[in-house]
N, C-alpha and C positions, 0 to 999 in steps of 0.2 A: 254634591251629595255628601253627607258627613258621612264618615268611616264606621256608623253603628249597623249602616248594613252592606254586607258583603258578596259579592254574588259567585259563587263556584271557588270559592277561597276555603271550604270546607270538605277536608280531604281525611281521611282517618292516620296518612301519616302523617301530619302537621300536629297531631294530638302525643303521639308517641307509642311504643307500644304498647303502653296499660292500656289505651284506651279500646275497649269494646264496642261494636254497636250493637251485639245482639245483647249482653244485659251488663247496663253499668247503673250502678248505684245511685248515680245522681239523674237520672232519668226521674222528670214528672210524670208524661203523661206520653201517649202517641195514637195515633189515629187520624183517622181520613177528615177533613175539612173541602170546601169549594172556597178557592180564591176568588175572588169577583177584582177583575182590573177593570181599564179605564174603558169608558163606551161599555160597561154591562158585559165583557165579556168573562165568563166562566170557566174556570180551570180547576180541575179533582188534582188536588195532592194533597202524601200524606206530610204530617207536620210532627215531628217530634220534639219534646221541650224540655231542656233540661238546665238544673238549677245545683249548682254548689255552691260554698263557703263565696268565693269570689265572683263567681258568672252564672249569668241567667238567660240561655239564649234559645232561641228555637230553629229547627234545621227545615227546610220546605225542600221536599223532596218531589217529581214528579209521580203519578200514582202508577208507575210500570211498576215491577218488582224489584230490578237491579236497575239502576239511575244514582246517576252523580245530581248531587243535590241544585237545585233551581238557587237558593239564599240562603243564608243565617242571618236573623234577624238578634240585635241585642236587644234584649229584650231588660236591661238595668234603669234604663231613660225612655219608659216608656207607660203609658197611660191606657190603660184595656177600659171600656164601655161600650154596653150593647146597643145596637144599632137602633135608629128609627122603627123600621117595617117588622121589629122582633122574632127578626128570621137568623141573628148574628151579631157577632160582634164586631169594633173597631180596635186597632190596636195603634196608637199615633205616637208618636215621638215626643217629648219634651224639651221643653228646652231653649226651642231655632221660633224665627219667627214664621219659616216657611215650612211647617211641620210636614211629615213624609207618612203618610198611615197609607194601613192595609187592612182590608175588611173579608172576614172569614162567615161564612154561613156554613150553619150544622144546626141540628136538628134540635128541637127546643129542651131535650131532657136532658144532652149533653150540654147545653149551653154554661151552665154555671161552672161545670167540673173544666170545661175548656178557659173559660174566663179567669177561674182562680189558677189557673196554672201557667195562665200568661199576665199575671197581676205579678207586679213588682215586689218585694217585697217593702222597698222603702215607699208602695203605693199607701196613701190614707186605707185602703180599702183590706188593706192585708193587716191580720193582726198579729202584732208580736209577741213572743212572749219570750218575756226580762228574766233574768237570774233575779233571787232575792235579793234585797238590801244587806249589805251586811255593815254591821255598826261595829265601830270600831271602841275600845276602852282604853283607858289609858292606864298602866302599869305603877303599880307604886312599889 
């Protein structure tokens, strides 16, 4: 299994003491989703996503209140598309040829707010936006 996802390696002192989890800056989004694993089986947790300068990754927490987190997923190498039965998305790895995804079902009006905030940013699908050109002259 590549080292992009992590299971219970997600610990608040491992962050240092800046880091918060009740409100840090680089938080996208958070909220409740249903995990779907293998055999259809269904699982409520919440999923929180966050994105800085250098990391882009999402925490899967169980949906009790106080719980150590299920995974962190990076989320830098990875490809977000909504599902067939348009109940959800996919979120798949890049990369490997034996890709590792995870498929989240939420409700159709969160769907896009959820999708762009697990969209990469170096995804086709994310748009960036550049400094200006700056043109250089030359001195005389």
């Amino acid at each position: 299994m590549p080292a992009d996802i992590m299971s219970n390696a997600c610990r608040g002192e491992n962050f240092g003491k800046s880091f918060s989890k009740k409100s840090s800056e680089s938080e996208v989004k958070s909220g409740f989703l249903v995990l779907l694993g293998p055999g259809g089986m269904r699982q409520d947790v919440r999923v929180v996503v966050y994105r800085t300068s250098l990391e882009h990754f999402a925490v899967i927490y169980p949906r009790k209140r106080v719980a150590k987190p299920i995974g962190v997923v990076n989320l830098r190498n990875t490809a977000v598309e909504q599902a067939e039965s348009n109940s959800g998305f996919i979120v798949r790895q890049k990369g490997y040829d034996n890709t590792i995804s995870a498929k989240f079902v939420c409700s159709e009006r969160d769907m896009e707010s959820w999708m762009s905030a697990f969209t990469s940013r170096a995804s086709p699908h994310c748009v960036h936006t550049s400094l200006p050109v700056l043109v250089e002259t030359e001195e005389s």
